[in-house]
C-alpha positions as CSV (number, residue, x, y, z in Angstrom):
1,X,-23.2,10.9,15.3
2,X,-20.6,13.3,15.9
3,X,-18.7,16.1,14.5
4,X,-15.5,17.4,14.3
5,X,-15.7,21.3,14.4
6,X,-13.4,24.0,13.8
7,X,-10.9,22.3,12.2
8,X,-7.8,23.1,9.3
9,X,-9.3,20.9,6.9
10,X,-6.8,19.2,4.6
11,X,-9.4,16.9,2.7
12,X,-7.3,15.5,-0.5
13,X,-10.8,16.0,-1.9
14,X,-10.8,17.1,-5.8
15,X,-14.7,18.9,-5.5
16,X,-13.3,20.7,-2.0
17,X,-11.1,23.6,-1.3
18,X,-7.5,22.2,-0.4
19,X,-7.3,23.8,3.1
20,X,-9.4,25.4,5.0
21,X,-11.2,25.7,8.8
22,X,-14.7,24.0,8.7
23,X,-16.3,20.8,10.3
24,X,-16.6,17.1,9.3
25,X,-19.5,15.0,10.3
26,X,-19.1,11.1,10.6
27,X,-22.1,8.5,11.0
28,X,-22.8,5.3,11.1
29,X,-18.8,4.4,10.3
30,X,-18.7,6.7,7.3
31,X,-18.4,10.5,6.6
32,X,-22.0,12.4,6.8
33,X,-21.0,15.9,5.3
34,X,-17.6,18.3,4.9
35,X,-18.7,21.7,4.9
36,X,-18.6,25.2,7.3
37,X,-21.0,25.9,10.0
38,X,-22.3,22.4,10.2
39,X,-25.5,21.3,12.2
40,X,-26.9,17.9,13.1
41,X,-29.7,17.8,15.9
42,X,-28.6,15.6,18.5
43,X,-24.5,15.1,17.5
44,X,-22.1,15.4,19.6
45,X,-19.8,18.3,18.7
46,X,-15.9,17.8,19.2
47,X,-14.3,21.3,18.9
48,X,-11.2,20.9,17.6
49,X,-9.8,24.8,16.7
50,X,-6.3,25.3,16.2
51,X,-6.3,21.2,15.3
52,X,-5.4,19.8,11.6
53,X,-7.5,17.2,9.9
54,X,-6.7,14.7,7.6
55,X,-7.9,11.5,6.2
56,X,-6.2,8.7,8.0
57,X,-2.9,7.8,6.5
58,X,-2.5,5.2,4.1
59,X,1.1,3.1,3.7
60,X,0.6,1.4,0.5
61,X,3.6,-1.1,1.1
62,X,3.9,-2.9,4.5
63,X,4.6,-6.4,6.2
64,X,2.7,-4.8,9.5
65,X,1.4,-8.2,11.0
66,X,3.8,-10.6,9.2
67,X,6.7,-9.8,11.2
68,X,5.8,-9.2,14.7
69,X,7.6,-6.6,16.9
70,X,10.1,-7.7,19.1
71,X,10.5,-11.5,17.7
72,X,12.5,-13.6,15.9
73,X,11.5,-17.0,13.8
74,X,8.3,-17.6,16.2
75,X,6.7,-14.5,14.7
76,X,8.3,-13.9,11.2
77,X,5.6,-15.1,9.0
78,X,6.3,-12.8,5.7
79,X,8.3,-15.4,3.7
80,X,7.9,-19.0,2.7
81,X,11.2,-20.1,1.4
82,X,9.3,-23.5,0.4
83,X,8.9,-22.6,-3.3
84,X,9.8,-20.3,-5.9
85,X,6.7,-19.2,-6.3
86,X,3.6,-19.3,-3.8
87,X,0.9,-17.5,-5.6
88,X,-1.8,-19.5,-3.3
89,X,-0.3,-17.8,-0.2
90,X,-3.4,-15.5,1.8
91,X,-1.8,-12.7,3.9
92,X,-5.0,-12.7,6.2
93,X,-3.7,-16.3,7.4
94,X,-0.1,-14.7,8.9
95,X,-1.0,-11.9,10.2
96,X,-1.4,-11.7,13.9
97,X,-4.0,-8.3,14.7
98,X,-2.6,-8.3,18.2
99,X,0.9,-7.2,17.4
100,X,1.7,-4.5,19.5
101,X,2.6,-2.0,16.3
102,X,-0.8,-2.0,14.6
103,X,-1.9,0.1,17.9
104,X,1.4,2.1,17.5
105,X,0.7,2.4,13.8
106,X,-3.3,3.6,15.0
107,X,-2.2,6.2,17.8
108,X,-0.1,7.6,14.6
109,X,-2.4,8.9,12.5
110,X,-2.0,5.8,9.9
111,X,-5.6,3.6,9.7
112,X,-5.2,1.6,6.7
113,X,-2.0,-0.8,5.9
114,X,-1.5,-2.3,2.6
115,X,0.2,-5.7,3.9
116,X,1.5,-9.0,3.1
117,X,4.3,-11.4,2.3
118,X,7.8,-10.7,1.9
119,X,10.1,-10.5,-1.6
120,X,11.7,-13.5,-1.3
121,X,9.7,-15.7,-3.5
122,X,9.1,-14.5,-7.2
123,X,5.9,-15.2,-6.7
124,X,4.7,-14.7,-2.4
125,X,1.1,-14.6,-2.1
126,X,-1.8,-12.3,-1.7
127,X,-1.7,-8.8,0.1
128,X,-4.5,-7.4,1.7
129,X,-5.5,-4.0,2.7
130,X,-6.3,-4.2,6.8
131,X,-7.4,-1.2,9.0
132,X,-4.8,-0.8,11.8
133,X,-8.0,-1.2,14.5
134,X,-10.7,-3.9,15.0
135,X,-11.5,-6.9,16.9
136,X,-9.7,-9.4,14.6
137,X,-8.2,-10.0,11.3
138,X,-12.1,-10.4,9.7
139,X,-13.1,-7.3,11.3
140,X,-10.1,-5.3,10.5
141,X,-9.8,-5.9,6.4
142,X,-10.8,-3.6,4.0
143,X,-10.7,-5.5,0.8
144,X,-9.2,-8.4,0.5
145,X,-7.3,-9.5,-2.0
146,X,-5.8,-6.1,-2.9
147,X,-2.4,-7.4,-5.2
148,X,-0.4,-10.4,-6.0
149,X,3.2,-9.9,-4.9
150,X,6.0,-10.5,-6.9
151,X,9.4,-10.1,-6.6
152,X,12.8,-9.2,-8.9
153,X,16.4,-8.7,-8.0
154,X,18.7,-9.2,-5.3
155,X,16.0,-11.2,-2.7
156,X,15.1,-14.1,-4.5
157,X,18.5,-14.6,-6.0
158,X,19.7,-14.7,-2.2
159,X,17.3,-17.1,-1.2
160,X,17.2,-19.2,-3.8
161,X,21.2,-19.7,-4.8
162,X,21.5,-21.8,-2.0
163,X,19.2,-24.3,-3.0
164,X,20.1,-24.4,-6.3
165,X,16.8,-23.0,-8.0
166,X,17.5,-19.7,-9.1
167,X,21.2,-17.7,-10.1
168,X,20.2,-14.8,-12.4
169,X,17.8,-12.3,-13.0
170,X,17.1,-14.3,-15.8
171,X,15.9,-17.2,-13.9
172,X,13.3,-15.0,-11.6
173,X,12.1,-13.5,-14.7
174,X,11.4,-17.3,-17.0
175,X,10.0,-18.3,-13.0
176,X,7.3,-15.4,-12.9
177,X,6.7,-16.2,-17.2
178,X,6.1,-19.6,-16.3
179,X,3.7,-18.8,-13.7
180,X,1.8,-16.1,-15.9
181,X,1.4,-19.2,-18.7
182,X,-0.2,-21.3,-16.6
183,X,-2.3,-19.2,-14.9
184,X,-2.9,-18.4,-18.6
185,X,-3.5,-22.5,-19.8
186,X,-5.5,-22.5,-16.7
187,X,-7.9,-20.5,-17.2
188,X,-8.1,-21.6,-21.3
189,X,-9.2,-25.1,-19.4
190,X,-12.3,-23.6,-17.4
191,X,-13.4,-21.6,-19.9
192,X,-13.2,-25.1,-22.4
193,X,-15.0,-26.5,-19.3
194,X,-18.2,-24.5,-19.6
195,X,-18.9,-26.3,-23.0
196,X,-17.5,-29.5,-22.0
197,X,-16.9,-30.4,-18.1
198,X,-15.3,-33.0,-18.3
199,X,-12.3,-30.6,-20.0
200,X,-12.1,-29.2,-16.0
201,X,-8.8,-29.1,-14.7
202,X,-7.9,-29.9,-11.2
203,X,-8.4,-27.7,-8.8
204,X,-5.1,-26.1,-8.8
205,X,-5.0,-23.0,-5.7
206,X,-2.1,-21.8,-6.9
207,X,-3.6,-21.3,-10.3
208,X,-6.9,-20.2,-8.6
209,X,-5.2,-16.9,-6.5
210,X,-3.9,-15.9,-10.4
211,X,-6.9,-15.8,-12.0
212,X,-7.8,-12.2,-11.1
213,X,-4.3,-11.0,-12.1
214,X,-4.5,-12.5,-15.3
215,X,-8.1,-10.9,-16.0
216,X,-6.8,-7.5,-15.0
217,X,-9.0,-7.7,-11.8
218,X,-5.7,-7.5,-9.2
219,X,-2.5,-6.2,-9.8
220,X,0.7,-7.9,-9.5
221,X,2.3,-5.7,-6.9
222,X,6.5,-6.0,-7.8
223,X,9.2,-5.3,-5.2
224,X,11.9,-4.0,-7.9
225,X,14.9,-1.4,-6.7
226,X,17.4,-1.4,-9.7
227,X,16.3,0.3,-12.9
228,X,16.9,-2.6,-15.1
229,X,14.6,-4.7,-12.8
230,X,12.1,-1.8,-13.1
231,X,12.3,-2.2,-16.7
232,X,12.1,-6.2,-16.7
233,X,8.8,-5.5,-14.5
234,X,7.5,-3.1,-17.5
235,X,8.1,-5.7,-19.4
236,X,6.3,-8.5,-18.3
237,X,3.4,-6.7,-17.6
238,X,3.7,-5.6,-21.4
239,X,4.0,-9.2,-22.3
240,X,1.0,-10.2,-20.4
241,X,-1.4,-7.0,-20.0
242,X,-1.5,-7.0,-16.5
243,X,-1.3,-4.5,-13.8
244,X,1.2,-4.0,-12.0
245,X,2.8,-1.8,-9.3
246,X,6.5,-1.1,-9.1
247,X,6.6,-1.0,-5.2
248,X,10.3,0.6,-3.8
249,X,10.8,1.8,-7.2
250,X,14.1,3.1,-5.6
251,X,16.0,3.9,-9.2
252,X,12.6,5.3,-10.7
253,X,13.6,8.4,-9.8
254,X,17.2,8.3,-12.4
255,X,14.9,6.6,-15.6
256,X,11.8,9.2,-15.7
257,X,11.2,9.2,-19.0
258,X,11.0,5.0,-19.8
259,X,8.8,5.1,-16.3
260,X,6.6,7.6,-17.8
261,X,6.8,5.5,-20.9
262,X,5.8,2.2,-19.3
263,X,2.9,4.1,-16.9
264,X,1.5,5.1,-19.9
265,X,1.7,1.8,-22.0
266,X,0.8,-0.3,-18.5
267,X,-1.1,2.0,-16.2
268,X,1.4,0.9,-13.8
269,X,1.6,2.3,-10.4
270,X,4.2,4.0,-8.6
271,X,4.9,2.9,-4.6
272,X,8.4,4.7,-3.2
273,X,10.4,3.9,0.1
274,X,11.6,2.8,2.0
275,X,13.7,6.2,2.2
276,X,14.5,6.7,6.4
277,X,16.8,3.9,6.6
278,X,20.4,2.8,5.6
279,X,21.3,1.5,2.2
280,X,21.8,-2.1,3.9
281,X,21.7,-4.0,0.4
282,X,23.6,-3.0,-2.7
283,X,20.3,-2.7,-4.6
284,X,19.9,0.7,-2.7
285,X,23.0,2.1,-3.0
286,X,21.1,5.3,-4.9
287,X,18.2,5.3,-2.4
288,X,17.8,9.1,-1.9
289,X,15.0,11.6,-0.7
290,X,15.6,13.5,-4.1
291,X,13.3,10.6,-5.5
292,X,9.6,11.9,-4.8
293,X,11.1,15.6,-5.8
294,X,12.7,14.3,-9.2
295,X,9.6,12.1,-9.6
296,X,7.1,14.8,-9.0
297,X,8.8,17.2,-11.7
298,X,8.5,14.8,-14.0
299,X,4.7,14.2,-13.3
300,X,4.9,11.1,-12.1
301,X,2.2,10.6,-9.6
302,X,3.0,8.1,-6.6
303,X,2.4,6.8,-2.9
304,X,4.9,6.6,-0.3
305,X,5.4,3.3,2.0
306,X,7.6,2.1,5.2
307,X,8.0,-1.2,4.2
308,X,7.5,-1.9,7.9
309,X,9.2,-3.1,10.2
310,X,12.0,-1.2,8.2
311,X,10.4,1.8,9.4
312,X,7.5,1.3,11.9
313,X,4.0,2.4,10.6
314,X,3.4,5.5,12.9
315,X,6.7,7.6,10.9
316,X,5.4,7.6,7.2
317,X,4.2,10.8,7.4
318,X,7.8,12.0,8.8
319,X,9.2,10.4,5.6
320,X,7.2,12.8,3.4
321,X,7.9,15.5,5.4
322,X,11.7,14.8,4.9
323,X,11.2,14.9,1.4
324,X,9.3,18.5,1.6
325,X,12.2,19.5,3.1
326,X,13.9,18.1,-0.2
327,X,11.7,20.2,-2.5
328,X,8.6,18.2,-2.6
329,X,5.8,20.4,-1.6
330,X,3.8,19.6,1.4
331,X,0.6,18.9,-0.5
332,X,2.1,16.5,-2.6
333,X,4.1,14.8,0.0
334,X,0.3,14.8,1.8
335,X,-1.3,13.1,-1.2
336,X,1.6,10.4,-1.8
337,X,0.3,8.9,1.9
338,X,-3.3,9.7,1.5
339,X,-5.2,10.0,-1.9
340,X,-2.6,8.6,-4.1
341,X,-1.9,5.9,-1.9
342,X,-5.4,5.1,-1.8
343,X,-5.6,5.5,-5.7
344,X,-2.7,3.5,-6.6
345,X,-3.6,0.3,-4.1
346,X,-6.9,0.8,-6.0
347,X,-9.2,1.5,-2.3
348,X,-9.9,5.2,-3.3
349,X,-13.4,4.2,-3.0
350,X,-13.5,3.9,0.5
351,X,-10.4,5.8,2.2
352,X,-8.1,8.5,1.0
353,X,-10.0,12.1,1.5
354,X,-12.9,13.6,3.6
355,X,-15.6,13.7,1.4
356,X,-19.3,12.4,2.1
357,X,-20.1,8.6,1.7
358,X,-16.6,7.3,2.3
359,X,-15.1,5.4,5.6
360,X,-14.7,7.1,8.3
361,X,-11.1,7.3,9.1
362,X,-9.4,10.3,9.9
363,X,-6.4,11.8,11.5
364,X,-6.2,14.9,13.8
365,X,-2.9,16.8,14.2
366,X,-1.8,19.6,16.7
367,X,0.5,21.0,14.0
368,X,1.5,20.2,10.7
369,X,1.1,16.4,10.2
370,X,4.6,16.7,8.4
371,X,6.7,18.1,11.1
372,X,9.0,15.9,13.8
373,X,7.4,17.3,16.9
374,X,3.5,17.0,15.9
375,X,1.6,14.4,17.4
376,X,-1.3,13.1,16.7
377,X,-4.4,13.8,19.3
378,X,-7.2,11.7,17.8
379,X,-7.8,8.7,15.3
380,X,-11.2,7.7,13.7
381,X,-11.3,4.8,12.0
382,X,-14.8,3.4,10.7
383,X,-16.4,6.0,12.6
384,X,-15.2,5.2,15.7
385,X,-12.5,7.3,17.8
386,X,-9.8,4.6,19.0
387,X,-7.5,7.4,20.5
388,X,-7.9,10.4,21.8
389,X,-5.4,12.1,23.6
């Protein structure tokens, strides 16, 4: 057991004051106590005055893993441009725990990573939410499966015009309908099954992974950028009464009204970003930094994300504090890569704010996590400090 003394204490906790100097006490891979003036016989005390303290940062959007650092085909695993859609795809089979970045990522502040496959299948697989230290991939996953990822727009229709499978946005909409019905007819079949088995269907994996997204147990997580591929996203999940999260959301920011609209009739959540990087596609041509500001006014709550490798892991909380110095205001930007990250990938449980009883993981600053030149001097993750500088 140890604690963390003497500490600004940014806990993202609802029952705790925002800021303030006090201790944190972690045993046994979770969080003992959050309090002043704490006292444990036989801890180890860690004085960390003048230090800031945060839960460990959350990117709720990654491919950390998929495609390895510093390689070409041999390590891009994100995408299998085999099928339209690949709803039997597992993250946890791709991703390779030794890539150099989830250490980079770790030494960053950042200890859980909302990852999986890429947008260029309609339909790509199962993400999984990982811890960014651990012996392997079993070791290192906090829940598993975490969303179903689906994609609209300009990625699929790239991919897929070649072969002659998909042309319009019409196409990758009917592709992810299709899906949904079966899933749909699927499960009509087990459940007719349980009065008759020899109604059983075949085992169909594909069919399998969609179960929970259909039973509102896992959300489909949707890469959408333009505003009318928001909107055909809203739709769907209308349609189907599933969950969803619009992930990018890069045109949320110029529709607030219909997106508060459709978070309200869907419960869908909002994932930003990538916003530190150049508007390499056409479908970001009104990427701006004015999007958590304009999306904040309008109370829209939502989670920041790198996309990485578009930006590596370890500068998400640099992108927040880019948009603080947009108008956003620093707790808020805070939140969008703790709490409401945590909240929106549905792991608020476990991670996202120092209170008692949840995960261990934890970020300590020697300034204000949002600014260029503060680096991070310790990270606890599961109770265990993996850096300490």
């Amino acid at each position: 057991m140890f604690i963390l003394k003497n500490a600004n204490l940014i806990t993202m906790a609802p029952d705790l004051e925002k800021e303030f100097i006090g201790d944190v006490a972690v045993e046994g891979g979770v969080i003992k106590a959050v309090g002043k003036d704490l006292r444990f016989d036989g801890a180890e005390e860690i004085d960390l005055t003048g230090k800031t303290v945060i839960p460990g940062v959350i990117d709720a959007h990654c491919h950390i893993g998929m495609f390895e650092d510093g390689m070409g085909f041999e390590g891009d695993d994100g995408n299998e441009m085999s099928s339209t859609s690949t709803p039997e795809l597992r993250a946890i089979d791709a991703i390779n725990p030794y890539d150099k970045c989830f250490e980079e990522a770790m030494r960053g502040g950042v200890t859980t990573c909302v990852t999986g496959p890429g947008s260029a299948n309609v339909v790509g697989g199962q993400f999984v939410a990982i811890k960014t230290y651990g012996r392997d991939v079993e070791d290192m996953v906090l829940r598993f499966p975490v969303g179903m990822k689906a994609a609209f727009g300009e990625n699929p229709k790239r991919v897929y015009e070649s072969r002659h499978t998909i042309y319009t946005r019409m196409q990758i909409a009917a592709t992810l309908r299709k899906t949904l019905t079966k899933a749909k007819e699927y499960e009509r079949k087990l459940e007719a099954a349980k009065e008759d088995p020899s109604k059983a269907p075949d085992k169909d994996l594909a069919m399998e992974a969609m179960l929970p997204v259909i039973r509102r147990e896992l959300p489909l997580k949707i890469h959408a950028h333009r505003a009318d591929d928001i909107l055909t996203a809203l739709r769907i999940a209308r349609e189907f009464e599933i969950r969803v999260t619009l992930d990018h959301c890069t045109e949320g920011y110029m529709i607030p009204e219909l997106l508060k609209e459709g978070i309200r009739d869907t419960g869908a959540g909002i994932i930003i970003g990538p916003l530190l990087c150049d508007r390499g596609k056409i479908e970001l041509r009104n990427q701006s930094f004015k999007a958590p500001v304009t999306l904040y006014q309008n109370g829209i709550e939502f989670a920041m994300m790198t996309d990485h490798p578009v930006i590596p892991e370890q500068y998400l909380p640099i992108c927040a504090g880019l948009s603080v110095r947009e108008g956003l205001p620093r707790y808020e930007a805070l939140k969008s890569i703790t709490i409401n990250a945590a909240r929106i990938t549905g792991l608020d449980d476990r991670v996202g704010s120092l209170e008692p009883g949840k995960d261990a993981d934890i970020a300590v600053f020697d300034g204000d996590p949002l600014e260029v030149y503060t680096h991070c001097v310790m990270t606890v993750i599961n109770g265990r400090i993996c850096h300490r500088a």
